[in-house]
Jmol script that loads the backbone (N, CA, C; Angstrom):
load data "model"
ATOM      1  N   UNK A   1     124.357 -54.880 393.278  1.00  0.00           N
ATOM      2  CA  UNK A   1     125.270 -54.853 394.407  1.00  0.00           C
ATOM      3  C   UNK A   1     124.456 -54.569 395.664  1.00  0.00           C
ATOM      4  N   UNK A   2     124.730 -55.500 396.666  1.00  0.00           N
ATOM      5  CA  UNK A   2     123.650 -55.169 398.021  1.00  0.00           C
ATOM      6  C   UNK A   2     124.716 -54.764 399.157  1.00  0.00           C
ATOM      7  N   UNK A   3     124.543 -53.626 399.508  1.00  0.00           N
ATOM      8  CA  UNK A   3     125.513 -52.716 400.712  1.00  0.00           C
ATOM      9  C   UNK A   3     124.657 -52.817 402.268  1.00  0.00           C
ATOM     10  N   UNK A   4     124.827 -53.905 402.618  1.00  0.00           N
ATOM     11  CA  UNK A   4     124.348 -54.191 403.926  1.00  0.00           C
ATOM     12  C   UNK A   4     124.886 -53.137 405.032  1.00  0.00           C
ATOM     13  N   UNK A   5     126.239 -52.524 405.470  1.00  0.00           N
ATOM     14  CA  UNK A   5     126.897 -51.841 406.173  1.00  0.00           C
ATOM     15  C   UNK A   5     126.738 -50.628 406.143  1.00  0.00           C
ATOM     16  N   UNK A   6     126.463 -49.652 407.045  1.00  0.00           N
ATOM     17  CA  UNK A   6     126.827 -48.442 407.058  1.00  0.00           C
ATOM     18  C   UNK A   6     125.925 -47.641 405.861  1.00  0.00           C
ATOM     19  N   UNK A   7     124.462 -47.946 405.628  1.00  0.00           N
ATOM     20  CA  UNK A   7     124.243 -47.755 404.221  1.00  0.00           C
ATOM     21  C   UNK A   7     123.942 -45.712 404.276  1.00  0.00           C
ATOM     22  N   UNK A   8     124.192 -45.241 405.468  1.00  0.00           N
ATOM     23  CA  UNK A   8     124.130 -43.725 405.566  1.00  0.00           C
ATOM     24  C   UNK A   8     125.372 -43.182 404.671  1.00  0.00           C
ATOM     25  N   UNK A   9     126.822 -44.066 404.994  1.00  0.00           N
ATOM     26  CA  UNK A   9     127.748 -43.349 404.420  1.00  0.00           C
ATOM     27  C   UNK A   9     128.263 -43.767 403.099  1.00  0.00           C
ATOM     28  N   UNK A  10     126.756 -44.572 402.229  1.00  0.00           N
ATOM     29  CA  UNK A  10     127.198 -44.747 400.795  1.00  0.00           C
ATOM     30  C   UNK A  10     127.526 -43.742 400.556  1.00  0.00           C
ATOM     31  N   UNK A  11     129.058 -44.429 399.150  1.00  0.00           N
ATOM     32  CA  UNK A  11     129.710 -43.807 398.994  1.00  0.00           C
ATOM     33  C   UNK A  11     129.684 -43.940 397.205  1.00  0.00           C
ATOM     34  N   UNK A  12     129.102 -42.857 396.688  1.00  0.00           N
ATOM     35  CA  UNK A  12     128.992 -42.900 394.937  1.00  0.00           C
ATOM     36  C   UNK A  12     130.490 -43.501 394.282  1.00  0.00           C
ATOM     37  N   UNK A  13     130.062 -44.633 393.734  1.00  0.00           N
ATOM     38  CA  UNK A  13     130.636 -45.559 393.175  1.00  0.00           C
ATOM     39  C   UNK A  13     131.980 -46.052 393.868  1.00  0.00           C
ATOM     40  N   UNK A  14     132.013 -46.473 394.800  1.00  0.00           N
ATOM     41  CA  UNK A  14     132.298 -46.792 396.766  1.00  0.00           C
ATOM     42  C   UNK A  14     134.394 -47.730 396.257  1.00  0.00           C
ATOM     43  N   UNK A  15     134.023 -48.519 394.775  1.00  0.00           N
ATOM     44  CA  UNK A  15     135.115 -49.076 394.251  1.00  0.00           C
ATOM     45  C   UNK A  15     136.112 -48.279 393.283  1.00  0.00           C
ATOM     46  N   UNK A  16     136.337 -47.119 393.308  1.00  0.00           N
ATOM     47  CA  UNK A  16     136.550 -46.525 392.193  1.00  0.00           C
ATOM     48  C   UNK A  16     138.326 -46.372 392.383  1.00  0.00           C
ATOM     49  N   UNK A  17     138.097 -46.236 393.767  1.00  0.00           N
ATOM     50  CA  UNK A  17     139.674 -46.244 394.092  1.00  0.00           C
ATOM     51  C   UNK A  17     140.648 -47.329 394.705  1.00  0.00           C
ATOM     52  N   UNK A  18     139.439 -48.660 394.695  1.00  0.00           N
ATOM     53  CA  UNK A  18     140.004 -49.783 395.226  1.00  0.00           C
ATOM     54  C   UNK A  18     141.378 -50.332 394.557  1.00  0.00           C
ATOM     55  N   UNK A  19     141.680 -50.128 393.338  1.00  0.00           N
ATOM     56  CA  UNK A  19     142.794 -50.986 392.890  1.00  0.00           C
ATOM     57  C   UNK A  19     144.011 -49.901 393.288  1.00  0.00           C
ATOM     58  N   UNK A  20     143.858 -48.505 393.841  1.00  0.00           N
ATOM     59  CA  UNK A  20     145.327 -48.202 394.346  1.00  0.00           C
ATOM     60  C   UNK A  20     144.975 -48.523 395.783  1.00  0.00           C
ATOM     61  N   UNK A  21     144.135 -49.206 396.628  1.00  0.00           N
ATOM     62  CA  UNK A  21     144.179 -49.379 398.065  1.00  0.00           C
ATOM     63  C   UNK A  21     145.351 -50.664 398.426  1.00  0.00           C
ATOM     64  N   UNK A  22     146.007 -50.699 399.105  1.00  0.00           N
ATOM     65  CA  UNK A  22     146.694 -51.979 399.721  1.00  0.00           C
ATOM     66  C   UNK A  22     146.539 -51.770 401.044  1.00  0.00           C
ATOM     67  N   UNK A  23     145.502 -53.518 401.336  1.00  0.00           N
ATOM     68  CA  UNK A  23     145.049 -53.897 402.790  1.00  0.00           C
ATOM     69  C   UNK A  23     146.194 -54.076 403.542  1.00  0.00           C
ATOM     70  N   UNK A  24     147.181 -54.982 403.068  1.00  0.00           N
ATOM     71  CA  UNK A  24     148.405 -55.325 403.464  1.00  0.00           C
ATOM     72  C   UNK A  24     148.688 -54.159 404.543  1.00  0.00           C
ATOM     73  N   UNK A  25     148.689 -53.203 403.926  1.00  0.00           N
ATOM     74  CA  UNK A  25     149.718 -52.009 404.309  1.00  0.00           C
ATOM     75  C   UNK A  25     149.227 -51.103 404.952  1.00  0.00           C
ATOM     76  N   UNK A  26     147.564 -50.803 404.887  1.00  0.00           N
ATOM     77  CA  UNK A  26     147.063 -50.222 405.593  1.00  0.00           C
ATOM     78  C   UNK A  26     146.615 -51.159 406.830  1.00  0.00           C
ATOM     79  N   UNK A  27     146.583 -52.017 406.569  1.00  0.00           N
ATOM     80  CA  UNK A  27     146.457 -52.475 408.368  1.00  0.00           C
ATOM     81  C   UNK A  27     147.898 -52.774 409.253  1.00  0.00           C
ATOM     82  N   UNK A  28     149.215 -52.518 408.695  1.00  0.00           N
ATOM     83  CA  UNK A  28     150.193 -52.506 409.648  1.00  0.00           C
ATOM     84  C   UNK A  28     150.539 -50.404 410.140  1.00  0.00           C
ATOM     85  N   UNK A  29     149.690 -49.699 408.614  1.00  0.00           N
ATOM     86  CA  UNK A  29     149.986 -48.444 409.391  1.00  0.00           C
ATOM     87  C   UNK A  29     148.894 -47.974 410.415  1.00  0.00           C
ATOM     88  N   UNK A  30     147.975 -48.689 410.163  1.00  0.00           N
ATOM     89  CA  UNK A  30     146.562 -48.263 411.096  1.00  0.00           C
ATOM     90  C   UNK A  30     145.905 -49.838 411.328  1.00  0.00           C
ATOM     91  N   UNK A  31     146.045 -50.083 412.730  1.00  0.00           N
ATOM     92  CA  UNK A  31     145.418 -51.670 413.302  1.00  0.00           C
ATOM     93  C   UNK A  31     144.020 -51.051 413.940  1.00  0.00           C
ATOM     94  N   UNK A  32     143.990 -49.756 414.200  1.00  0.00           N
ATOM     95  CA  UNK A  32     142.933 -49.749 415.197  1.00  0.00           C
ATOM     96  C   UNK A  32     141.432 -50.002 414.419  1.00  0.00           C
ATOM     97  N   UNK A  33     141.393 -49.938 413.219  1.00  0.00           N
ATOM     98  CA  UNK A  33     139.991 -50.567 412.397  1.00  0.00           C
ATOM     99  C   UNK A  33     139.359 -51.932 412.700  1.00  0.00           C
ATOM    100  N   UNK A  34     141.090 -52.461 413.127  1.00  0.00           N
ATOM    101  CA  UNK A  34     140.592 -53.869 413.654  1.00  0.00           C
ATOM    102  C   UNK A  34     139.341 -53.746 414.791  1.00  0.00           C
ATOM    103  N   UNK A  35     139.169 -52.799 416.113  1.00  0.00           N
ATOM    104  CA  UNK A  35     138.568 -52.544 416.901  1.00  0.00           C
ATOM    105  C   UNK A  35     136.860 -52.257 416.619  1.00  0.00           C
ATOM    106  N   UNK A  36     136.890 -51.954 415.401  1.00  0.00           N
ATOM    107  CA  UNK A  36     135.703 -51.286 414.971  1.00  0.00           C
ATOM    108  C   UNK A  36     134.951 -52.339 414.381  1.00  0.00           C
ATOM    109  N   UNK A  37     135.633 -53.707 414.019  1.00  0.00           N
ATOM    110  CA  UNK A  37     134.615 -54.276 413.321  1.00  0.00           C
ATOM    111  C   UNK A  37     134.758 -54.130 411.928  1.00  0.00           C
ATOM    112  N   UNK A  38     135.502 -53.612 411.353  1.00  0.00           N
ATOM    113  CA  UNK A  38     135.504 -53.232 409.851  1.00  0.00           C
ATOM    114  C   UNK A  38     136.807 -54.090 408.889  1.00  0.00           C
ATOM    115  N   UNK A  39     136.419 -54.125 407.853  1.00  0.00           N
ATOM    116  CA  UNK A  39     137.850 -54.256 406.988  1.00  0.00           C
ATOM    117  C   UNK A  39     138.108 -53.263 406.577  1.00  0.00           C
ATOM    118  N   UNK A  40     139.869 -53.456 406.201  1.00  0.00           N
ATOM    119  CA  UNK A  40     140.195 -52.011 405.921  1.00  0.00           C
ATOM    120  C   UNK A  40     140.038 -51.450 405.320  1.00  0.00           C
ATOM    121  N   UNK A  41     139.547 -51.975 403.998  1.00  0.00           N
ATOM    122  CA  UNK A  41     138.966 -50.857 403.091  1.00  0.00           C
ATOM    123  C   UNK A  41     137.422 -50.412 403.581  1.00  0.00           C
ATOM    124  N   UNK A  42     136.540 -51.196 404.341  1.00  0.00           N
ATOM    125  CA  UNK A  42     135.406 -50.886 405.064  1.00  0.00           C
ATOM    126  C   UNK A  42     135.864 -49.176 405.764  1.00  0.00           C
ATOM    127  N   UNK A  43     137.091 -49.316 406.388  1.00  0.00           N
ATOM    128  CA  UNK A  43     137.434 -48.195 407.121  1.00  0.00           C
ATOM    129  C   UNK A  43     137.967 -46.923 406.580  1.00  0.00           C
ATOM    130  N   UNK A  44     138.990 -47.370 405.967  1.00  0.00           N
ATOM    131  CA  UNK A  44     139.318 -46.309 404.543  1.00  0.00           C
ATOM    132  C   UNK A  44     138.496 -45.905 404.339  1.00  0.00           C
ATOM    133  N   UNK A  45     137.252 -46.341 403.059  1.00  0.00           N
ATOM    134  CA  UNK A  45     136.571 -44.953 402.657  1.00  0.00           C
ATOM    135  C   UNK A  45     135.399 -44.349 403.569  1.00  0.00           C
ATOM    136  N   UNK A  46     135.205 -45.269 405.113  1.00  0.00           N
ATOM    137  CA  UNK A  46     134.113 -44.665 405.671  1.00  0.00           C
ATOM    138  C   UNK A  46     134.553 -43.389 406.483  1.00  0.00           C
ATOM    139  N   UNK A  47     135.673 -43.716 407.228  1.00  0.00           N
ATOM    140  CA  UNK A  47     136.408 -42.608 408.276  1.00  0.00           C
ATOM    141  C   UNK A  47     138.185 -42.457 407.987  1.00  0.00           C
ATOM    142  N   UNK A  48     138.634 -43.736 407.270  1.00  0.00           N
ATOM    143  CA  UNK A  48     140.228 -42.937 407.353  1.00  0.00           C
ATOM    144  C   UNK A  48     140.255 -42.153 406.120  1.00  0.00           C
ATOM    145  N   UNK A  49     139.927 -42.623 405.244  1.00  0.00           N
ATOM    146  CA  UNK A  49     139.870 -41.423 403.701  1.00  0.00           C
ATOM    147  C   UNK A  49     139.677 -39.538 404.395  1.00  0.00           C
ATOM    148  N   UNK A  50     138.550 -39.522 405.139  1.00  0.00           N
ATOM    149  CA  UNK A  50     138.234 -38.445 405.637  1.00  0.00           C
ATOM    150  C   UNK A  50     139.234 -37.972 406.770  1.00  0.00           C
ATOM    151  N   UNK A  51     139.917 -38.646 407.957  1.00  0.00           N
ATOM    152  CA  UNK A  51     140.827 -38.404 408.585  1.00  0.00           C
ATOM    153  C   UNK A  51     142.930 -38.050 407.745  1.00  0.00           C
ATOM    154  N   UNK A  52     142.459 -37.986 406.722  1.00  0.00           N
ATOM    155  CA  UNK A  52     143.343 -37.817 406.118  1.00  0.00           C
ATOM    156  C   UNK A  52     144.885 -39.012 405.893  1.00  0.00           C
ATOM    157  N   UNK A  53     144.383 -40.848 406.205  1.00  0.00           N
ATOM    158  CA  UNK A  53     144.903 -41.856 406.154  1.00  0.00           C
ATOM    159  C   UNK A  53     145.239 -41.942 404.839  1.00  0.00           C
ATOM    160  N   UNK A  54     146.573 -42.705 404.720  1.00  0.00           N
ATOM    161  CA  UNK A  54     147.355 -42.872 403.908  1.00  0.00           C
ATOM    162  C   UNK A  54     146.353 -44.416 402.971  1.00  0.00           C
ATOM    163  N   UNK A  55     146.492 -44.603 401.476  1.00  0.00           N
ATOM    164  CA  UNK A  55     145.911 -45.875 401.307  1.00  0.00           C
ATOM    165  C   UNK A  55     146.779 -47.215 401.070  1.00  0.00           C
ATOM    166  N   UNK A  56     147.620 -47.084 402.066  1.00  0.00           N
ATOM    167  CA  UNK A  56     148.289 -48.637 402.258  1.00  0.00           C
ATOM    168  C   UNK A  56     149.663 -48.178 401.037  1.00  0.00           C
ATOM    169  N   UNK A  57     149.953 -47.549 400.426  1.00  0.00           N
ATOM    170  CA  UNK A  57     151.136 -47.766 399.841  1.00  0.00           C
ATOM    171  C   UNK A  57     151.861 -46.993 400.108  1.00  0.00           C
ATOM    172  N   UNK A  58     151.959 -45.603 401.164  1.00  0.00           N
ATOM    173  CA  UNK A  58     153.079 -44.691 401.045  1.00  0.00           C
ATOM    174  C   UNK A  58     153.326 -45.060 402.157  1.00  0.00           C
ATOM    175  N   UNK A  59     154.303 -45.797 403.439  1.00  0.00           N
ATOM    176  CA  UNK A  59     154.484 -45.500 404.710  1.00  0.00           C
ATOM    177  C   UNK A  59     155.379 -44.551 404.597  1.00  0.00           C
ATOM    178  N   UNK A  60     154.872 -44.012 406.428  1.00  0.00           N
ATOM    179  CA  UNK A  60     156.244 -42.742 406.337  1.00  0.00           C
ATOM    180  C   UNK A  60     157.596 -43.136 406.918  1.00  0.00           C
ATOM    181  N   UNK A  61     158.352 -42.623 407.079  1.00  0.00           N
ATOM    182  CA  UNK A  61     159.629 -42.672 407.275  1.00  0.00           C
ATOM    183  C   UNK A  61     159.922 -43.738 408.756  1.00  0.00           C
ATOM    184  N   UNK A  62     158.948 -43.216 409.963  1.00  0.00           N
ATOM    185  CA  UNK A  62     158.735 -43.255 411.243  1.00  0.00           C
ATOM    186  C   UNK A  62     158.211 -45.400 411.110  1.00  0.00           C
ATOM    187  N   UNK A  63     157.943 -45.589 410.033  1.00  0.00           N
ATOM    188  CA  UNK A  63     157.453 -46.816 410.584  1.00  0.00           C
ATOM    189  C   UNK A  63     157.641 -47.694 409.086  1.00  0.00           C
ATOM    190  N   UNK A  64     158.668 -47.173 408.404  1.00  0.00           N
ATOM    191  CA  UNK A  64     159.053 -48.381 407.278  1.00  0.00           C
ATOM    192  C   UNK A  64     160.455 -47.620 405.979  1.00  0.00           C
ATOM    193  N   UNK A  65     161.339 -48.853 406.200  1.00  0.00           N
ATOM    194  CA  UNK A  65     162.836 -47.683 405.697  1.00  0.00           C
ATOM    195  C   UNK A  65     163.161 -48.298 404.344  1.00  0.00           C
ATOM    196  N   UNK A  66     162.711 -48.313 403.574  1.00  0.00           N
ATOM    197  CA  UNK A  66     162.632 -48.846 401.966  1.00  0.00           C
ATOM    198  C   UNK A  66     164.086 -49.215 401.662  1.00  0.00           C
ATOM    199  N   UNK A  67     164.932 -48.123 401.945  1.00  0.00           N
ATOM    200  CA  UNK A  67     166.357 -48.464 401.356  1.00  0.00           C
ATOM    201  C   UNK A  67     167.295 -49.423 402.791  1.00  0.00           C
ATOM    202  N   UNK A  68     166.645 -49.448 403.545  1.00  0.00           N
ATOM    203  CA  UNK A  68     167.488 -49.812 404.948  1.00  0.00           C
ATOM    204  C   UNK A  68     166.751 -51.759 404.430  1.00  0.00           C
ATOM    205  N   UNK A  69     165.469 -51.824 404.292  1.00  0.00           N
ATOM    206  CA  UNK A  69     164.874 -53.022 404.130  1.00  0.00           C
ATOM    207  C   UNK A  69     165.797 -53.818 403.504  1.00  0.00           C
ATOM    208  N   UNK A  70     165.963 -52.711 401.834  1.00  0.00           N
ATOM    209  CA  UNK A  70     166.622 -53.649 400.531  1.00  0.00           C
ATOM    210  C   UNK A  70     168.188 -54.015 401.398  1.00  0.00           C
ATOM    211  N   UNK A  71     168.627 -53.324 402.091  1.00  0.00           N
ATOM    212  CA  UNK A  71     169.962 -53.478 402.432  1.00  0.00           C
ATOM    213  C   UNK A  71     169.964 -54.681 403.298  1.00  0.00           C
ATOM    214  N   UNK A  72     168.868 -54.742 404.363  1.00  0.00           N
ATOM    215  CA  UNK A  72     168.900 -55.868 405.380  1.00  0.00           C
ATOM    216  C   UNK A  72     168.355 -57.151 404.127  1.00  0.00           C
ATOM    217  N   UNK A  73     167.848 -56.927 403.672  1.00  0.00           N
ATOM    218  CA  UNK A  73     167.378 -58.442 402.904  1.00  0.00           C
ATOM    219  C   UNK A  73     167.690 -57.795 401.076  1.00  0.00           C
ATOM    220  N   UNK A  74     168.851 -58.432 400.860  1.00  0.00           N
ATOM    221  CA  UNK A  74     169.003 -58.541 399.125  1.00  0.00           C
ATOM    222  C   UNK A  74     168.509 -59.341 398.538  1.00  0.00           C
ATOM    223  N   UNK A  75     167.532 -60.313 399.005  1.00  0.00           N
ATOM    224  CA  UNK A  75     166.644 -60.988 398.647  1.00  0.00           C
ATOM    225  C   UNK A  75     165.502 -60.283 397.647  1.00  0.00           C
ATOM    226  N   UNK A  76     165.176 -59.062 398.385  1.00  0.00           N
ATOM    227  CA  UNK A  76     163.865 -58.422 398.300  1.00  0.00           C
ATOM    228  C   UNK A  76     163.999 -57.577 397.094  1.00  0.00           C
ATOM    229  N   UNK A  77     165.629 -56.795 396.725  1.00  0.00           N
ATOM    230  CA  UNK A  77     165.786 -56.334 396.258  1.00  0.00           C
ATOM    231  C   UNK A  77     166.282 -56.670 395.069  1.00  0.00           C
ATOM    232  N   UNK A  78     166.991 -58.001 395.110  1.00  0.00           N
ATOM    233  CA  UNK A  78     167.150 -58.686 393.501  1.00  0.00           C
ATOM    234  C   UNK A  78     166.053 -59.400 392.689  1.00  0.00           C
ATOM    235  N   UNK A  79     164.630 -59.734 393.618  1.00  0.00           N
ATOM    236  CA  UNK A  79     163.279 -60.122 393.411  1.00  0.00           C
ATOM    237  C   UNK A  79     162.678 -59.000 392.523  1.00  0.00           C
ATOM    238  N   UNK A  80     162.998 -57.599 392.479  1.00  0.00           N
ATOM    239  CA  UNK A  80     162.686 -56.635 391.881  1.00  0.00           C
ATOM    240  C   UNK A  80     161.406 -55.971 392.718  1.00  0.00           C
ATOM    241  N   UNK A  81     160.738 -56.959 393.651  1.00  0.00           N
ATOM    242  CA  UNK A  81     159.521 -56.468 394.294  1.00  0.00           C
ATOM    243  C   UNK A  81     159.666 -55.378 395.084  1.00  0.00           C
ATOM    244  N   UNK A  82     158.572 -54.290 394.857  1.00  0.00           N
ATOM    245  CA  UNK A  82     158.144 -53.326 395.754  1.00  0.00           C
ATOM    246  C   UNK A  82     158.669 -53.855 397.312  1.00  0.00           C
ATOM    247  N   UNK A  83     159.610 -53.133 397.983  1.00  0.00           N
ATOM    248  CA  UNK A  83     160.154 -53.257 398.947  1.00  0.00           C
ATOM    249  C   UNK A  83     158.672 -53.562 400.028  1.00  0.00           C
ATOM    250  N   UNK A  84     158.222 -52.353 400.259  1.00  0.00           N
ATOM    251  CA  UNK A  84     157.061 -51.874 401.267  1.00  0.00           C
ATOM    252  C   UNK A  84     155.902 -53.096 400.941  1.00  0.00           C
ATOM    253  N   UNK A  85     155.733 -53.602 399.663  1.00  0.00           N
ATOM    254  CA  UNK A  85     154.589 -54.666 399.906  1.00  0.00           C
ATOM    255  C   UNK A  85     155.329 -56.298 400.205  1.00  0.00           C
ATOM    256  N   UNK A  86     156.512 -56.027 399.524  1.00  0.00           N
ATOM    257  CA  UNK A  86     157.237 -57.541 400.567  1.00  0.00           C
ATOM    258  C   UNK A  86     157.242 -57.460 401.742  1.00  0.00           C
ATOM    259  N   UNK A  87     157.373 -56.064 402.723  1.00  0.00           N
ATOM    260  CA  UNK A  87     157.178 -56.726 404.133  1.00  0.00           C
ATOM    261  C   UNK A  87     155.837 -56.692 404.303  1.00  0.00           C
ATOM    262  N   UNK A  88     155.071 -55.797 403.931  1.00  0.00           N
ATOM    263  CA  UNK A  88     153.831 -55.722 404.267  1.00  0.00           C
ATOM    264  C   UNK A  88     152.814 -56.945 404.015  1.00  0.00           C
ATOM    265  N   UNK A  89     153.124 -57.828 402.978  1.00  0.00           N
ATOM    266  CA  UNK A  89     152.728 -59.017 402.427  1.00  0.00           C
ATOM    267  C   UNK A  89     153.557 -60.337 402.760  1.00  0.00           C
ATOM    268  N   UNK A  90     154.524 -60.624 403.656  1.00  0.00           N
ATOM    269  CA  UNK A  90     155.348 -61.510 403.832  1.00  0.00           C
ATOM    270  C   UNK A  90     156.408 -61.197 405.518  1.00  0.00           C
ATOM    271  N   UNK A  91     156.748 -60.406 405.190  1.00  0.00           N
ATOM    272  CA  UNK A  91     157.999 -59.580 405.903  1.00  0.00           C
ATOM    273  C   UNK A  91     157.939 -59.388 407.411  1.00  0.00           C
ATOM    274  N   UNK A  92     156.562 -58.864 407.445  1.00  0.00           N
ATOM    275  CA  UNK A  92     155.977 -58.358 408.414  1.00  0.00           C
ATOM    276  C   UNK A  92     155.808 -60.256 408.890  1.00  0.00           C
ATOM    277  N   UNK A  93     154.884 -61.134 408.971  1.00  0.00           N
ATOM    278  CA  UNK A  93     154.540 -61.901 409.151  1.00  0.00           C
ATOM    279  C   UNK A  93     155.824 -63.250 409.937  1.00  0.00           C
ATOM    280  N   UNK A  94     157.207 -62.635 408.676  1.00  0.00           N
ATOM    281  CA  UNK A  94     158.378 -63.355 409.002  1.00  0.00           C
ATOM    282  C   UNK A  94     159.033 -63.085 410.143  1.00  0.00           C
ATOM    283  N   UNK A  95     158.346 -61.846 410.656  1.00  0.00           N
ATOM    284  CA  UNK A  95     159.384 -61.292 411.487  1.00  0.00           C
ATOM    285  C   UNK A  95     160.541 -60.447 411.316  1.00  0.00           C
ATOM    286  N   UNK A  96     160.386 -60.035 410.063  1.00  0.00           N
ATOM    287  CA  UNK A  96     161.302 -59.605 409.341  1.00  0.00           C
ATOM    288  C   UNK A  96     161.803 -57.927 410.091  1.00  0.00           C
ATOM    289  N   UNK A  97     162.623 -57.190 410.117  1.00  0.00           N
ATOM    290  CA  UNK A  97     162.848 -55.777 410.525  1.00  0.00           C
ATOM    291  C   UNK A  97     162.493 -54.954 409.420  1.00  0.00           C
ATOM    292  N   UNK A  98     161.456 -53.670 409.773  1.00  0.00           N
ATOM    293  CA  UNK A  98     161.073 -52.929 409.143  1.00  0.00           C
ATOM    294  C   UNK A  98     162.128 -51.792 408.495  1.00  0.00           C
ATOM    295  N   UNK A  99     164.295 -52.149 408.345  1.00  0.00           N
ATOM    296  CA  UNK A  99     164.737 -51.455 407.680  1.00  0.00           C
ATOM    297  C   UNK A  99     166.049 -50.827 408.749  1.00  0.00           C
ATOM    298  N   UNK A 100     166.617 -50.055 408.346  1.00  0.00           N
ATOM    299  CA  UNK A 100     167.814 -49.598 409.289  1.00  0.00           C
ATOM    300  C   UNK A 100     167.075 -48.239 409.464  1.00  0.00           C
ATOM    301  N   UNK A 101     167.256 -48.262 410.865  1.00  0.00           N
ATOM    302  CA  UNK A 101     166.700 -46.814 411.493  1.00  0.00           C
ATOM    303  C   UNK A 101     167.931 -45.683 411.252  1.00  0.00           C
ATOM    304  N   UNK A 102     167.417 -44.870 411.311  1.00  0.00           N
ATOM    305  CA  UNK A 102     167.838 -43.296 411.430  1.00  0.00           C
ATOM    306  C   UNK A 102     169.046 -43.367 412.167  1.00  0.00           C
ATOM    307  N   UNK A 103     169.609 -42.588 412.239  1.00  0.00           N
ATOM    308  CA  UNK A 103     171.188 -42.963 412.756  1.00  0.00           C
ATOM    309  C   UNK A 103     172.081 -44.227 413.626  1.00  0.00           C
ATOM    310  N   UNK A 104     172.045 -44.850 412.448  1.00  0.00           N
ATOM    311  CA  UNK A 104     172.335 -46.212 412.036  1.00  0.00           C
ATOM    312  C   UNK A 104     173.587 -46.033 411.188  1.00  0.00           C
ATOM    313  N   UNK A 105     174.569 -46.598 411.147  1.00  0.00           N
ATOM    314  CA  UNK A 105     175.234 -47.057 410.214  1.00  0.00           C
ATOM    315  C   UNK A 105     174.539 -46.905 408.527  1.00  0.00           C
ATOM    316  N   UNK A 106     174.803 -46.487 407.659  1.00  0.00           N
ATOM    317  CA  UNK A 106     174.285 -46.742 406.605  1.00  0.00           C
ATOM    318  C   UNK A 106     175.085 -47.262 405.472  1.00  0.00           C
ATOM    319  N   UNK A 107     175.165 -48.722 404.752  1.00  0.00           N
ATOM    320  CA  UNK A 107     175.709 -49.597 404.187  1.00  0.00           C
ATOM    321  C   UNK A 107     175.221 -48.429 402.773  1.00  0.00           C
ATOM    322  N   UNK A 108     176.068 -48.246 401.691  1.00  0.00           N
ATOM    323  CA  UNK A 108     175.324 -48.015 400.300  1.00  0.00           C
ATOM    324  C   UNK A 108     175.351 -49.387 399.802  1.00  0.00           C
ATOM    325  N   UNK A 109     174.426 -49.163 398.654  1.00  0.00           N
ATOM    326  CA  UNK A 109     173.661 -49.848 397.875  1.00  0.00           C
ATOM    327  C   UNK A 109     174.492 -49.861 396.892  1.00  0.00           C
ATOM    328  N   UNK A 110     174.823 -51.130 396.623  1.00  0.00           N
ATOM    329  CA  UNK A 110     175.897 -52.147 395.145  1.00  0.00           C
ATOM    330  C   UNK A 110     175.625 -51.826 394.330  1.00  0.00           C
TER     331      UNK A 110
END
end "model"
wireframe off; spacefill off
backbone 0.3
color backbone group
């Protein structure tokens, strides 16, 4: 394996946590990596891992509404798919709304 980048902040066995990372998701909760030149997992384990960044699958409340999503699109939710990576992988891209905000009307779930 040849680590051309950043080779000060190798990182002992640098893939270990790649299969719970989602790029998708960490670049709609954090864009500013875009600035740096990096991909996001480039950024993750060099400086957001250490800044205490989320790895692309938990958003918080403030910027993605899981049950407000399934309600605006029953699409998403009879697909069975992970709400948060349909927009983050599609959703986002469609234009789609990130969910019913906080004192909102709230429809229950069928």
């Amino acid at each position: 394996m040849k680590i051309t980048l950043y080779p000060k902040y190798f990182v002992r066995r640098p893939f270990a946590r790649a299969a719970e990372f989602f790029s998708a998701g960490y670049e709609i909760l954090y864009p500013e990596y875009r600035r740096k030149g990096m991909t996001a997992w480039q950024h993750y384990v060099i400086d957001g891992r250490r800044k205490g960044y989320d790895n692309g699958n938990n958003p918080p409340d403030g910027v993605f509404f899981r049950e407000g999503y399934e309600l605006e699109y029953p699409d998403v939710r009879a697909s069975g798919e992970n709400a948060w990576h349909h927009y983050a992988t599609k959703g986002y891209a469609q234009g789609r709304d990130n969910g019913i905000h906080p004192g909102e009307t709230v429809r229950k779930l069928a």
